[in-house]
C-alpha positions as a Markdown table, in Angstrom:
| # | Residue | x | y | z |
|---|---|---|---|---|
| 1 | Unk | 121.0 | 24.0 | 11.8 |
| 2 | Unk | 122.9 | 26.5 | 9.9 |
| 3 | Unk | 126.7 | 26.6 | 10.0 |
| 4 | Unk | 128.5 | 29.4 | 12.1 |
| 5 | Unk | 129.2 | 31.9 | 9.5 |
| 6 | Unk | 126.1 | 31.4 | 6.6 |
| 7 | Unk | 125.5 | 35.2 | 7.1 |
| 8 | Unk | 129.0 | 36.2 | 6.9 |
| 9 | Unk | 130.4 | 37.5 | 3.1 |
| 10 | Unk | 134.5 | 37.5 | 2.7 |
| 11 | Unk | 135.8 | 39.1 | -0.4 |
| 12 | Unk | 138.9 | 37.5 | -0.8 |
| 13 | Unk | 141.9 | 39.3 | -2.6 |
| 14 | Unk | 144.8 | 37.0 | -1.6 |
| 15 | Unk | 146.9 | 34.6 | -3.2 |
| 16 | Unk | 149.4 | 31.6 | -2.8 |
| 17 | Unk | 148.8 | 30.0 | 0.5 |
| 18 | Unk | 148.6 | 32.6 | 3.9 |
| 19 | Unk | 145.1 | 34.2 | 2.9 |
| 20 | Unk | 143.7 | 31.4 | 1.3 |
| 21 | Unk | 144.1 | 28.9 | 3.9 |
| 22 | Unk | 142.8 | 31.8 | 5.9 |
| 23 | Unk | 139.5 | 32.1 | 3.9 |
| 24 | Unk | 139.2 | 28.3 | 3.6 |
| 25 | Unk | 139.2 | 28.3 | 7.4 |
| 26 | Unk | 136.3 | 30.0 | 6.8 |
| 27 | Unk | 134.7 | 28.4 | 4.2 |
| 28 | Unk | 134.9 | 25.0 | 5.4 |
| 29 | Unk | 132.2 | 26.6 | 8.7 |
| 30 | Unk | 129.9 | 28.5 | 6.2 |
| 31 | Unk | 131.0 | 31.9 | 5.1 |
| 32 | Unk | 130.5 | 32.9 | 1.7 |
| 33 | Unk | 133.2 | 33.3 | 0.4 |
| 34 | Unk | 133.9 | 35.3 | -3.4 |
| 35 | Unk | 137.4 | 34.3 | -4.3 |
| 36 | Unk | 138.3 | 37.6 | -6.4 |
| 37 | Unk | 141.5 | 36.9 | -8.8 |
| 38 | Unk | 142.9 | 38.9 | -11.3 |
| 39 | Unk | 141.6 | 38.2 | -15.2 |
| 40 | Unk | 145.2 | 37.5 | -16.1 |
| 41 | Unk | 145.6 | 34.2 | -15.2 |
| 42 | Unk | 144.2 | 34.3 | -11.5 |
| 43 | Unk | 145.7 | 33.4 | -8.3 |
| 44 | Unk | 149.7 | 31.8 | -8.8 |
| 45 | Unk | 148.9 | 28.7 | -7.4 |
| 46 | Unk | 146.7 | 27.6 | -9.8 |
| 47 | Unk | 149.5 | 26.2 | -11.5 |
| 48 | Unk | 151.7 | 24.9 | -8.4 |
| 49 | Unk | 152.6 | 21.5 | -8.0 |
| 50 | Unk | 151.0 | 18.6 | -9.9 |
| 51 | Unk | 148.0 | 18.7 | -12.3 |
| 52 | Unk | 144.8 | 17.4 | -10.7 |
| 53 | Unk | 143.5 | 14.9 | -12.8 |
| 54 | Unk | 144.3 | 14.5 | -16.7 |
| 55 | Unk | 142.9 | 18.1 | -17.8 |
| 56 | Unk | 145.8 | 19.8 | -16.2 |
| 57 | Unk | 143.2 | 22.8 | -15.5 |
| 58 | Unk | 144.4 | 23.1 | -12.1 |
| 59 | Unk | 147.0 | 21.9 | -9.6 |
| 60 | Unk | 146.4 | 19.0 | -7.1 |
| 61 | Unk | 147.2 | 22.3 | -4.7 |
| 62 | Unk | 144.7 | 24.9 | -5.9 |
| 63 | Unk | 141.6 | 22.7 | -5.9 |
| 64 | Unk | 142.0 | 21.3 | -2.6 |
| 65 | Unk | 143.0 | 25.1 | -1.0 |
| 66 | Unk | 139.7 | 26.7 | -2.7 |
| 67 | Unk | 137.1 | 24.6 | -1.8 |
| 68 | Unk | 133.4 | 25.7 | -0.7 |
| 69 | Unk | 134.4 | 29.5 | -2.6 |
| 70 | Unk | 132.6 | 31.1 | -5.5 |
| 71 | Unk | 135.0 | 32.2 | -8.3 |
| 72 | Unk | 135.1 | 36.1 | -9.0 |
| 73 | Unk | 137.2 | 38.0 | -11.4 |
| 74 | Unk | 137.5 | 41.6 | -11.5 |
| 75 | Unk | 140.2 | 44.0 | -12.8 |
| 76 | Unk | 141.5 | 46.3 | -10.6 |
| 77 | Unk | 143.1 | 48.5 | -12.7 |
| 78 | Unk | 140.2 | 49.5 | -14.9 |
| 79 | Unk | 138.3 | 52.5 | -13.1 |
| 80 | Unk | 135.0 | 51.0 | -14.1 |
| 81 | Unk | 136.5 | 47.4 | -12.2 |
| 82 | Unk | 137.6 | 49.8 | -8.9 |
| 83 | Unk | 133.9 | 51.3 | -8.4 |
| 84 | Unk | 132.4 | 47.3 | -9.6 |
| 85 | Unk | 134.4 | 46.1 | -6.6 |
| 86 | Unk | 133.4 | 49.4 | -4.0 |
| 87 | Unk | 129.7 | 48.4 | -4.3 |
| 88 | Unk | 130.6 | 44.8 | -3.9 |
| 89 | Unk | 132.9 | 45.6 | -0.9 |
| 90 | Unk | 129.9 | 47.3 | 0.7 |
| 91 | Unk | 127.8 | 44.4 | 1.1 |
| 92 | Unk | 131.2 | 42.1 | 2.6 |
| 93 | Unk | 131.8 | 42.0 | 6.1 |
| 94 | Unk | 134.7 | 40.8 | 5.5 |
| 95 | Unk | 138.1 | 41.6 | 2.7 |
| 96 | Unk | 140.9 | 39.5 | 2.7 |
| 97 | Unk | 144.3 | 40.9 | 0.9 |
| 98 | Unk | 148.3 | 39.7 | 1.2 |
| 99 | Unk | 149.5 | 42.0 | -1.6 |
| 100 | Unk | 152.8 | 44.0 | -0.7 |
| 101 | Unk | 151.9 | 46.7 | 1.9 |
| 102 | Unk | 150.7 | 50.0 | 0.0 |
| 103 | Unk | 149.5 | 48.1 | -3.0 |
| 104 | Unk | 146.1 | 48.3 | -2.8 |
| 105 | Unk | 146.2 | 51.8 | -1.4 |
| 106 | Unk | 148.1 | 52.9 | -4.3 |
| 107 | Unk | 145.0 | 51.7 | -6.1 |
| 108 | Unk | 142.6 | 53.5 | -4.0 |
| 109 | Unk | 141.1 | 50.5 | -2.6 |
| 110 | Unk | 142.9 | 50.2 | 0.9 |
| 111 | Unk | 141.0 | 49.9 | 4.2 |
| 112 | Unk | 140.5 | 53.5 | 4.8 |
| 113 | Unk | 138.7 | 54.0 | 1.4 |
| 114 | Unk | 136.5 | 50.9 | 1.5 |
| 115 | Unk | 135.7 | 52.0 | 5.4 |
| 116 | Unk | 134.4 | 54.8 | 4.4 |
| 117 | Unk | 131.8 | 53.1 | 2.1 |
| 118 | Unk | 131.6 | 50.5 | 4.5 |
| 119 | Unk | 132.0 | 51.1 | 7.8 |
| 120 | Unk | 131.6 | 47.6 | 9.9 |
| 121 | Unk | 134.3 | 46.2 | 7.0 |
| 122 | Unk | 136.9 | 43.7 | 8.2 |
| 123 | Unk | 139.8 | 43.9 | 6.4 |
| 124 | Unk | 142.9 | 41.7 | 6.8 |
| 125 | Unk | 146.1 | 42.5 | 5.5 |
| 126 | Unk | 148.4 | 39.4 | 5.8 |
| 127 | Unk | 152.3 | 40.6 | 4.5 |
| 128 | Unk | 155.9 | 39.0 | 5.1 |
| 129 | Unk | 156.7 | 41.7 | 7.9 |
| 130 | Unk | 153.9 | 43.9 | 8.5 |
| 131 | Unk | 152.8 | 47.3 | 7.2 |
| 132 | Unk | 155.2 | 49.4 | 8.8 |
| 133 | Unk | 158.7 | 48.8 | 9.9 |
| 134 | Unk | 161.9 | 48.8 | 7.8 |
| 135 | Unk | 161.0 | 45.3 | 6.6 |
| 136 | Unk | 157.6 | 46.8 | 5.2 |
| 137 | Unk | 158.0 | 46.7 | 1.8 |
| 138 | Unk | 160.3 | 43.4 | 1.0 |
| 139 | Unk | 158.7 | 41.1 | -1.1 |
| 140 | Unk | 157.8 | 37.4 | 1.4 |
| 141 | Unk | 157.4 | 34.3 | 0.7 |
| 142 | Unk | 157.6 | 31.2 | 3.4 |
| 143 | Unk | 160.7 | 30.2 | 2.9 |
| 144 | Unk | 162.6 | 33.7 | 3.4 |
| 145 | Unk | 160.3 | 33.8 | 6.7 |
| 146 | Unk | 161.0 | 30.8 | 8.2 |
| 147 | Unk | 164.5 | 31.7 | 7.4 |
| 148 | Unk | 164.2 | 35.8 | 8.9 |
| 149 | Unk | 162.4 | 34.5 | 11.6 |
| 150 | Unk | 164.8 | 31.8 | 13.2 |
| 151 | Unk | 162.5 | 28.5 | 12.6 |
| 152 | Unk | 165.4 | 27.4 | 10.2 |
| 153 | Unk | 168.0 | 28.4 | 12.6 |
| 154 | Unk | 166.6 | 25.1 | 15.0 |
| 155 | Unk | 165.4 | 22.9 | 12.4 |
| 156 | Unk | 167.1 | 20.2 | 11.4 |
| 157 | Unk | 169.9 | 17.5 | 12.5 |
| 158 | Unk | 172.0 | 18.0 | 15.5 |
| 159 | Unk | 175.3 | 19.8 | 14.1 |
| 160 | Unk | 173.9 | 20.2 | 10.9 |
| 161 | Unk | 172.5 | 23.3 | 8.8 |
| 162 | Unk | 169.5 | 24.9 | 9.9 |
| 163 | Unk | 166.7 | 23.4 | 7.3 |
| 164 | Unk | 163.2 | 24.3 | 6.0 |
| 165 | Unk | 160.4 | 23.3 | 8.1 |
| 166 | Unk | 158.5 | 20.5 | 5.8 |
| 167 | Unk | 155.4 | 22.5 | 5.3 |
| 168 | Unk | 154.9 | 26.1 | 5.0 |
| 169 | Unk | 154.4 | 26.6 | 8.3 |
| 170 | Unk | 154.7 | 30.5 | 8.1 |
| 171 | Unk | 152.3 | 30.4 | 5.5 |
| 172 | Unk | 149.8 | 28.5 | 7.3 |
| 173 | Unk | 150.3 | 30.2 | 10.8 |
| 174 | Unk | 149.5 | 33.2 | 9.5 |
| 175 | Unk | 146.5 | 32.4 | 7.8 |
| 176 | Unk | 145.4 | 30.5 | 11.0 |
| 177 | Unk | 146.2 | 34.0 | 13.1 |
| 178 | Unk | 144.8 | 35.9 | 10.5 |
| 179 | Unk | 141.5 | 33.7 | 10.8 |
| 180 | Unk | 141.7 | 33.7 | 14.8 |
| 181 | Unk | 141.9 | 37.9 | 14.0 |
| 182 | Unk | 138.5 | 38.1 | 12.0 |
| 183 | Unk | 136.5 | 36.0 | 14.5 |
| 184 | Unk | 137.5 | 38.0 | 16.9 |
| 185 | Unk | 136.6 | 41.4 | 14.9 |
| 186 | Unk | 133.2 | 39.5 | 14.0 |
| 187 | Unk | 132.9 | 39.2 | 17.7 |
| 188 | Unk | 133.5 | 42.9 | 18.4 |
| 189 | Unk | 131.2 | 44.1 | 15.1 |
| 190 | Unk | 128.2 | 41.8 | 16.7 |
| 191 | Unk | 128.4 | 44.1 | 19.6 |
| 192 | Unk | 129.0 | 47.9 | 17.9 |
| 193 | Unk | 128.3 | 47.5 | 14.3 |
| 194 | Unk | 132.1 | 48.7 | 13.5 |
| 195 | Unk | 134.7 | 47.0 | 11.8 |
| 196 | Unk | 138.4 | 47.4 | 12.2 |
| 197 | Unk | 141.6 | 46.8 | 10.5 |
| 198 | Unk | 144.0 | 43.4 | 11.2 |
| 199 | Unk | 147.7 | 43.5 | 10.5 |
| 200 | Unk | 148.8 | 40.0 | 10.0 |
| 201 | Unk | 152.3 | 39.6 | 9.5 |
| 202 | Unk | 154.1 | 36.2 | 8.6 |
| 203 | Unk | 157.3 | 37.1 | 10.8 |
| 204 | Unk | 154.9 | 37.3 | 13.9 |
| 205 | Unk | 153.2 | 34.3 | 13.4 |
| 206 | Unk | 156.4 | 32.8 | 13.7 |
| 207 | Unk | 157.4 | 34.4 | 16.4 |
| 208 | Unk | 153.8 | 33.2 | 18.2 |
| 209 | Unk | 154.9 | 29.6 | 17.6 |
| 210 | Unk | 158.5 | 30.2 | 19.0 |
| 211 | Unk | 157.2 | 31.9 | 22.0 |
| 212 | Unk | 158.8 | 29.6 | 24.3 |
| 213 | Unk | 161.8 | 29.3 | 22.8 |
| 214 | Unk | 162.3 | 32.7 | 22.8 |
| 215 | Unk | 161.6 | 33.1 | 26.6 |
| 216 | Unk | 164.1 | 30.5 | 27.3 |
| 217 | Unk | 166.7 | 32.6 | 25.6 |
| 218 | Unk | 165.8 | 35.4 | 27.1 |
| 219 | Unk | 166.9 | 33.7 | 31.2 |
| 220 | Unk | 169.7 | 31.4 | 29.8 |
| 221 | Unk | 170.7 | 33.2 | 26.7 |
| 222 | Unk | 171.7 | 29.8 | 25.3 |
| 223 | Unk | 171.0 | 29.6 | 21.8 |
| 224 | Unk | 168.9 | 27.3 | 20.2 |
| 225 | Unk | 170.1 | 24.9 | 17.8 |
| 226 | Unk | 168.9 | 22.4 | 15.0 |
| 227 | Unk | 168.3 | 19.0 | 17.5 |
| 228 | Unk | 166.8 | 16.6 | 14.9 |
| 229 | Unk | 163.7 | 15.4 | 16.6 |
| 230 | Unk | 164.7 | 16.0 | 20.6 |
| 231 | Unk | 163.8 | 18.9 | 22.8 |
| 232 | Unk | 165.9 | 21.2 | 24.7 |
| 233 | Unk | 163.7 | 20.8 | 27.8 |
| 234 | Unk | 163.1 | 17.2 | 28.4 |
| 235 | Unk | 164.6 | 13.7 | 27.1 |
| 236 | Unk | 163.9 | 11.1 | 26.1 |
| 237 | Unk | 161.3 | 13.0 | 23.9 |
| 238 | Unk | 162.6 | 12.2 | 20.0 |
| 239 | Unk | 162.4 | 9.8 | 17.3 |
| 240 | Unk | 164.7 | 6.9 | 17.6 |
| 241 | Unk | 165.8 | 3.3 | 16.3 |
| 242 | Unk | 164.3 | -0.1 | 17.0 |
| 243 | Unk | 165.0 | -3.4 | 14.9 |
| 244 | Unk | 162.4 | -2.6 | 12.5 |
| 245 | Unk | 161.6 | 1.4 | 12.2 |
| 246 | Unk | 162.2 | 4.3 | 13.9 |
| 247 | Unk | 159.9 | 5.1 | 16.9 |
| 248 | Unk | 159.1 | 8.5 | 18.7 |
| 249 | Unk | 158.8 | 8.7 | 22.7 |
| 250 | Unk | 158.0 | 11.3 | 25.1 |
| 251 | Unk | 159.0 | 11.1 | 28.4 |
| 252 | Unk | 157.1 | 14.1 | 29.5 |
| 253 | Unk | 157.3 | 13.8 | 33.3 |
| 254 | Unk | 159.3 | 12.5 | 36.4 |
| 255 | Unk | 156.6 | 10.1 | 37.2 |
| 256 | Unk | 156.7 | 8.8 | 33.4 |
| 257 | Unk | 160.7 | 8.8 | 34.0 |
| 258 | Unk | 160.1 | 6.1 | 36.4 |
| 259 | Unk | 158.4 | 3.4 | 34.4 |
| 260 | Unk | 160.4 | 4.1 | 31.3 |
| 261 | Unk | 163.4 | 2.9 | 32.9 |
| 262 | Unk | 162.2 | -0.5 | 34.2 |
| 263 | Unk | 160.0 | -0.5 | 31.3 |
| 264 | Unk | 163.0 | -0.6 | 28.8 |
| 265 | Unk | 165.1 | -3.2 | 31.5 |
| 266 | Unk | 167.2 | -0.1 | 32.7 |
| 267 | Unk | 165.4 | -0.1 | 36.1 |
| 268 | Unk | 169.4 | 1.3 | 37.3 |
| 269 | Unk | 168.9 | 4.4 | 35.6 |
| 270 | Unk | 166.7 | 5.5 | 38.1 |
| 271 | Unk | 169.0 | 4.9 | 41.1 |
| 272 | Unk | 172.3 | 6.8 | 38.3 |
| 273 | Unk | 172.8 | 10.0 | 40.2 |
| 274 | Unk | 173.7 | 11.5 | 36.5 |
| 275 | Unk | 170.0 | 11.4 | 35.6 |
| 276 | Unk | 168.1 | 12.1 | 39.3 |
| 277 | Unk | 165.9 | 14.8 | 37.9 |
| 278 | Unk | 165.3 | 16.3 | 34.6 |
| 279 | Unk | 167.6 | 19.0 | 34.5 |
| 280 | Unk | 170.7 | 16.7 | 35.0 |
| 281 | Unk | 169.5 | 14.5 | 32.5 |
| 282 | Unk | 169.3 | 17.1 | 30.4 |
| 283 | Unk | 173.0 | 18.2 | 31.2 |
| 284 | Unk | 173.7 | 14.1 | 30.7 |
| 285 | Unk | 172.0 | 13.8 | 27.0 |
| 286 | Unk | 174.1 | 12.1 | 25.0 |
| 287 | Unk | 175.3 | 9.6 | 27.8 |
| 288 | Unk | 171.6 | 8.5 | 28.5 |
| 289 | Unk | 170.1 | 8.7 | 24.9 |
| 290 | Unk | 173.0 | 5.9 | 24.2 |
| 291 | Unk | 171.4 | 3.7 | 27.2 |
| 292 | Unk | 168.3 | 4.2 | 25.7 |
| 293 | Unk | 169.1 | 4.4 | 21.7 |
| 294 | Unk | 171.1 | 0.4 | 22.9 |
| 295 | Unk | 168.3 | -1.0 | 24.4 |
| 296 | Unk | 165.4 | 0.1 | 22.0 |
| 297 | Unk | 167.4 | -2.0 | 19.3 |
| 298 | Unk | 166.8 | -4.9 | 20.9 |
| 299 | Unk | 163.2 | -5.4 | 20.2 |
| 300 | Unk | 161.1 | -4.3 | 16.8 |
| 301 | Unk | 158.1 | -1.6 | 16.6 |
| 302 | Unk | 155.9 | -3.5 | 17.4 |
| 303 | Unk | 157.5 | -5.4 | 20.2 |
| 304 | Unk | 158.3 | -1.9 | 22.0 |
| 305 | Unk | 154.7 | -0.3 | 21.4 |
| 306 | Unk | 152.8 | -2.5 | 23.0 |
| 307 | Unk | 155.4 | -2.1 | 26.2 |
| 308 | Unk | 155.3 | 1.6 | 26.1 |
| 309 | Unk | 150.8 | 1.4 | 25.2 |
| 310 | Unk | 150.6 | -0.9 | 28.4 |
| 311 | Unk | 152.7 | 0.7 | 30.6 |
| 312 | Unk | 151.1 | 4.3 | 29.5 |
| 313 | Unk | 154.1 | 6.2 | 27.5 |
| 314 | Unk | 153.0 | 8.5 | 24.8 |
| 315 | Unk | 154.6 | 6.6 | 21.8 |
| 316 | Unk | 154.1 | 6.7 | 18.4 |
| 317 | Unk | 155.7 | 5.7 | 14.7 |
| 318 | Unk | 157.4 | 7.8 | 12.3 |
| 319 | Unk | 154.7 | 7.4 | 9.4 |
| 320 | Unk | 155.4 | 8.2 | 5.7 |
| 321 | Unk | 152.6 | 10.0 | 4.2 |
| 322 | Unk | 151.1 | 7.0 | 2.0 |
| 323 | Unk | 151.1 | 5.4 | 5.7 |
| 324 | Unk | 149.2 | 8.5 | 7.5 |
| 325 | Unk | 146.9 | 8.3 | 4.5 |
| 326 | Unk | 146.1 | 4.7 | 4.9 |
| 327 | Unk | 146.7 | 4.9 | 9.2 |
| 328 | Unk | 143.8 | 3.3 | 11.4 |
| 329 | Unk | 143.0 | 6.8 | 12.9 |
| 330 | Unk | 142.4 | 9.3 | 10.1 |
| 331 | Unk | 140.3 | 6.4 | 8.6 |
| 332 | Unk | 138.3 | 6.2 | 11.6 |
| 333 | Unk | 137.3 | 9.4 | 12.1 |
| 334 | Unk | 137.2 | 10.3 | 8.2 |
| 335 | Unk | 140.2 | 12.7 | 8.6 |
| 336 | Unk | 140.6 | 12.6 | 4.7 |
| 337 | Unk | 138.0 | 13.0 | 1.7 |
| 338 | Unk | 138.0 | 12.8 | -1.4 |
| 339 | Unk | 136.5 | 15.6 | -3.7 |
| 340 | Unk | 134.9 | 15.3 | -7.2 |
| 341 | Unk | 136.0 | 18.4 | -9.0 |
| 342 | Unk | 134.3 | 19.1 | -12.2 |
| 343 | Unk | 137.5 | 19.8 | -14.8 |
| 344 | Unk | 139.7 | 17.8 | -13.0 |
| 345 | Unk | 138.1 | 14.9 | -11.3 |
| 346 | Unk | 138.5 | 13.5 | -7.9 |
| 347 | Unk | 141.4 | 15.2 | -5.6 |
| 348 | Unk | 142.0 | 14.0 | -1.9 |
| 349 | Unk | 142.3 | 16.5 | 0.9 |
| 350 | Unk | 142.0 | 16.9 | 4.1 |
| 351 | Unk | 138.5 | 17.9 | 5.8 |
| 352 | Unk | 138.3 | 21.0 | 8.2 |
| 353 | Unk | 140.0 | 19.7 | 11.5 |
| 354 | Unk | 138.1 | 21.6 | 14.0 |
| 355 | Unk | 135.3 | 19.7 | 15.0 |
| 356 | Unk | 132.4 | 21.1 | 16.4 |
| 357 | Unk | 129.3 | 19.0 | 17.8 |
| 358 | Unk | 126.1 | 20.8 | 16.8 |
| 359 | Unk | 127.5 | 23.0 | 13.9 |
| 360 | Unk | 130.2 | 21.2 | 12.1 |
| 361 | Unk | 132.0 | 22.6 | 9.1 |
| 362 | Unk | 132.0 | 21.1 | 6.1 |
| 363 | Unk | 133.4 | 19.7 | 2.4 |
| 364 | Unk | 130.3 | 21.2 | 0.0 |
| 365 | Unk | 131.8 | 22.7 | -3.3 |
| 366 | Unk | 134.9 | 22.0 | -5.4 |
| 367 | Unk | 137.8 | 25.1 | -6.2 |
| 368 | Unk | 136.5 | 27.6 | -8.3 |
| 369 | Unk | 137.3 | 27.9 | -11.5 |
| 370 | Unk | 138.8 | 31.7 | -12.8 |
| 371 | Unk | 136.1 | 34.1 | -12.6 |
| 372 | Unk | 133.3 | 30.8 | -12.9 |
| 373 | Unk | 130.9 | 32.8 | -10.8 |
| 374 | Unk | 131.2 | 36.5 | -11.8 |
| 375 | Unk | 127.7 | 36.4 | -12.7 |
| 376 | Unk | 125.9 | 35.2 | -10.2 |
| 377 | Unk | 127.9 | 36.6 | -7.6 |
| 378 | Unk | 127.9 | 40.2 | -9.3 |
| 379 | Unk | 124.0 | 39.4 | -9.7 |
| 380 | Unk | 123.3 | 38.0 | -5.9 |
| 381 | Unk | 124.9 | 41.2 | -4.3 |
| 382 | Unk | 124.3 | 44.1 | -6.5 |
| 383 | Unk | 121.2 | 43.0 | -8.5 |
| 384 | Unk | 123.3 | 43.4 | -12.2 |
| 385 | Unk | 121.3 | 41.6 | -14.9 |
| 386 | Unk | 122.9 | 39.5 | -17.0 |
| 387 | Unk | 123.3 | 41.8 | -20.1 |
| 388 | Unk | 125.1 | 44.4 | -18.3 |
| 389 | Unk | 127.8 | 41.5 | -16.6 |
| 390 | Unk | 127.9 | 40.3 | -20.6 |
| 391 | Unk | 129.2 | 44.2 | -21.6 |
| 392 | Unk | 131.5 | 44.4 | -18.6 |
| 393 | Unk | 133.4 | 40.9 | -19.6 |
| 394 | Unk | 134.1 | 42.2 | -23.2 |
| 395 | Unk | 135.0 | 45.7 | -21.9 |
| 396 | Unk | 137.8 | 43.6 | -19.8 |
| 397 | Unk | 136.4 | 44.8 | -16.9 |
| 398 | Unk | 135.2 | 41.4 | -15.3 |
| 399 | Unk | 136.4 | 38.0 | -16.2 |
| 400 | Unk | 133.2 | 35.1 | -16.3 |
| 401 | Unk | 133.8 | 31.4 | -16.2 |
């Protein structure tokens, strides 16, 4: 059975992390994707991070973000490269771009110009802030939006400075909405033929994940704080100490509340009028985590998760990441692969994570190297021989690998 999106072809413009996750997304399930990069050098992150493998081609980063794409390299600038890229915008469904708003435009190659040649295109615009606004045009990278957007401002220890969340999470969350987008303008193109235009900004993927946050501020106006690993809204849900390693529980629910207590040999909890119902408990935090925080450190890891697994608490450890690659779970379900790349041999990554039964996506082709398949690509969609690809590369106009 084919895979959801063999018929779909994404031209992908972007960069860094935000559209490239967002084009591996759709990758991993079957579109074809042309990974266009510049011929100077190609996409920054080629170079992030540590060398895969002993040839130092490409970093540990790049080669597990661009699998299952075809490597194109066209220059913009040149007028010849503009019109080369036109014809080969006509035959994508989809373009995929995070260059500062205006950029491409500038260039005569923004959505309204490639519509007109093409008019069921796709194209995605992912940016820092958005293409309009006062924050349009500031350069954005996932640190300065995770800081602009407030994620610092409640990350981190309890009366500490705000910190950066461990991952770029603004990154990823808007390539993920920025995926979400397409399918859904795939959806509407099935039905009319057209395509439309999505504005993806990093600052509102941010905001989508602190959704409920924000709603809380907007009834108490209380505001949120850095609370290490515990939750405004319910305790005991955070990481914390046993005799051997730190431990997280979540006590989501007054009828979990109730066999925690007797559970950890604090059945009088339950009768303390202090901590009757959530919301007290809440009020009472640093009173009851001490109750708790005592009698955890009583008994190792172990001990307490097989109490909390038989008595049916959510519970888990605090795993490094040489643990979660070697945990019982990812190994189980082959969470993790490992993938042979050509220059720089074999690079472990993580396979697509959503999971479907009769179409599932897939790890079939290692990262790309710069402009590797001009040729072919150039020759699969617009028929140009060989010879004539050969006097574009040494015109400058395309890169091959």
């Amino acid at each position: 059975m084919k895979l959801p999106l063999e018929d779909v072809v994404v031209l992908d413009l972007s960069h860094a992390l935000a559209g490239p996750h967002c084009s591996t997304m759709l990758a991993d399930f079957g579109a074809q994707v042309y990974k266009l990069e510049s011929p100077d050098g190609g996409d920054i992150s080629r170079a992030w991070g540590a060398a895969a493998g002993n040839s130092g081609a490409e970093s540990a980063y790049f080669v597990s973000l661009h699998r299952n794409k075809r490597g194109l390299s066209i220059n913009l600038k040149d007028p010849q490269g503009k019109e080369l890229f036109m014809k080969v915008a006509e035959k994508a469904d989809v373009i995929i771009e995070n260059f500062r708003p205006g950029a491409l435009q500038k260039l005569g190659l923004g959505y309204q110009a490639v519509s007109a040649r093409n008019p069921g295109i796709i194209y995605a615009s992912i940016s820092g802030f958005g293409q309009d606004g006062p924050y349009r045009e500031r350069a954005a990278m996932d640190l300065i939006l995770q800081a602009e957007s407030g994620m610092i401002s409640i990350t981190g220890e309890e009366g500490g400075s705000g910190v950066r969340c461990g991952t770029s999470i603004a990154d990823m969350a808007a390539g993920m909405y920025a995926a979400y987008g397409i399918m859904l303008a795939l959806r509407v193109k099935d039905k009319t033929g057209e395509g439309q235009y999505i504005d993806m900004s990093m600052m509102e993927g941010q905001l989508g994940l602190l959704n409920t946050m924000i709603a809380s501020y907007g009834v108490d106006h209380e505001m949120p704080k850095p609370m290490g690993t515990a939750y405004k809204a319910l305790l005991p849900y955070q990481t914390l100490r046993t005799k051997t390693r730190d431990l997280a529980i979540a006590v989501g629910s007054e009828k979990l509340w109730k066999v925690f207590c007797p559970a950890i040999g604090r059945a009088d909890m339950l009768t303390n009028p202090r901590f009757a119902d959530n919301r007290l408990r809440v009020t009472h935090r640093e009173e009851l985590i001490g109750i708790v925080q005592e009698a955890l450190l009583t008994r190792s890891y172990e001990e307490w998760e097989q109490v909390f697994l038989k008595a049916g608490i959510p519970v888990g450890a605090v795993n490094n990441i040489g643990q979660v690659v070697d945990h019982p779970q990812v190994k189980a379900r082959g969470s993790l692969m490992e993938m042979n790349h050509p220059r720089s041999g074999p690079v472990m990554m993580a396979g697509p994570p959503v999971r479907l039964s009769r179409t599932p996506g897939s790890v079939r082709t290692p990262a790309p190297g710069l402009g590797e398949h001009t040729a072919e690509a150039l020759h699969d969609l617009l028929g140009i021989p060989a010879e004539e690809v050969a006097r574009l590369a040494k015109a400058g106009v395309v890169v091959t690998g």
